[in-house]
N, C-alpha and C positions, 0 to 999 in steps of 0.2 A: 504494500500500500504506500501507497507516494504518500511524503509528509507535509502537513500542512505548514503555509508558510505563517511567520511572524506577523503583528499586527501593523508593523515598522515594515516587514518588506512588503507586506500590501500596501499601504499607505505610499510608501516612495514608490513604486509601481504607478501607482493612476494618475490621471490627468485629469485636473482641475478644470473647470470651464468657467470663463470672465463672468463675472456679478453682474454686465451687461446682457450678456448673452441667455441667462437663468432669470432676466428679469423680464426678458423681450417673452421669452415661454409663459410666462405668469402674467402678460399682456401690461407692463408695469413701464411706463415711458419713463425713458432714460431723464430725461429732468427733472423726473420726481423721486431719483436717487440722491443721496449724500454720499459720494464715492469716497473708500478710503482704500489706496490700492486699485489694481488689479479684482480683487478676488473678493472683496467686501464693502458692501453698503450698505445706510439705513436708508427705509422708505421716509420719504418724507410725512410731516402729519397733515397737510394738504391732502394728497391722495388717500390717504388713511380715510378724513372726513368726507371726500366725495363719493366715498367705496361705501360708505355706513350707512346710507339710506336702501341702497340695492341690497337680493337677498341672494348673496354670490352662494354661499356655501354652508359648512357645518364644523364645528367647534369638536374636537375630543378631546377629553382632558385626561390625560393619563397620571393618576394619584398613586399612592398608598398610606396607610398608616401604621403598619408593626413592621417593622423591619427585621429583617434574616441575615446572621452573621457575614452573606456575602452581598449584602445590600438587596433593597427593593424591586431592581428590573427593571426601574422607569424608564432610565434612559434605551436601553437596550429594548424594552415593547414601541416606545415612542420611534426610533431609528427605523423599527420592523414596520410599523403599521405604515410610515411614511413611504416607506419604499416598497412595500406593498399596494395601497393606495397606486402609487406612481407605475406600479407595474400592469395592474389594469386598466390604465388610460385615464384615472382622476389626476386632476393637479392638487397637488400635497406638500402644503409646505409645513417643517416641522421649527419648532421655536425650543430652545430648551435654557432653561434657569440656571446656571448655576452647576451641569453636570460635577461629581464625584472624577474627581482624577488620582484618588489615591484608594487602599496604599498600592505602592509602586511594587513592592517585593508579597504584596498578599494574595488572596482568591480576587476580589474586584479588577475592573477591566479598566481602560483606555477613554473612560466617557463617552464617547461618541458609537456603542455600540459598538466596536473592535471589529477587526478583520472586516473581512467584503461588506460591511456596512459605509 
């Protein structure tokens, strides 16, 4: 069985795509970015307010409340469902607070859903 690779060589593996060009898919006009970089923008709250009377879409909110020695799975459900979502042809975008990046040497992961996430 071939081994799977690191979360670090998947990660240096893929190819990023401009924050312009993910914003163009999400129908989101380039002047109502605050570019920082290449690779990251905020929306402005202009388009924010003009988007808030339309009923584009749907909210999931992924919680918990008792936590397990290797942490909750928010981050890692929330990654999944989004690229799920995105896999069936909805547009998905996922928002996350704050992800867990530690510990480094423990069971917990990488924040972002680790490997091919």
């Amino acid at each position: 069985m071939k081994p799977v690779p690191s979360d670090l060589t998947i990660a240096q593996q893929s190819t990023m795509l401009p924050i312009d060009q993910i914003a163009a898919k999400l129908n989101i006009p380039t002047d109502d970015l605050e570019q920082f970089g290449k690779y990251k923008a905020k929306v402005g709250m202009d388009f924010c307010q003009k988007q808030s009377s339309k009923n584009l879409g749907k909210l999931i909110l992924v919680t918990a409340i008792t936590p397990t020695p290797a942490g909750e799975g928010k981050t890692t459900t929330t990654v999944g469902l989004g690229d799920g979502m995105n896999r069936i042809g909805k547009k998905a975008v996922i928002c996350l607070r704050e992800p867990s990046l530690e510990p480094s040497f423990g069971m917990k992961g990488g924040a972002a859903g680790g490997g091919y996430a």
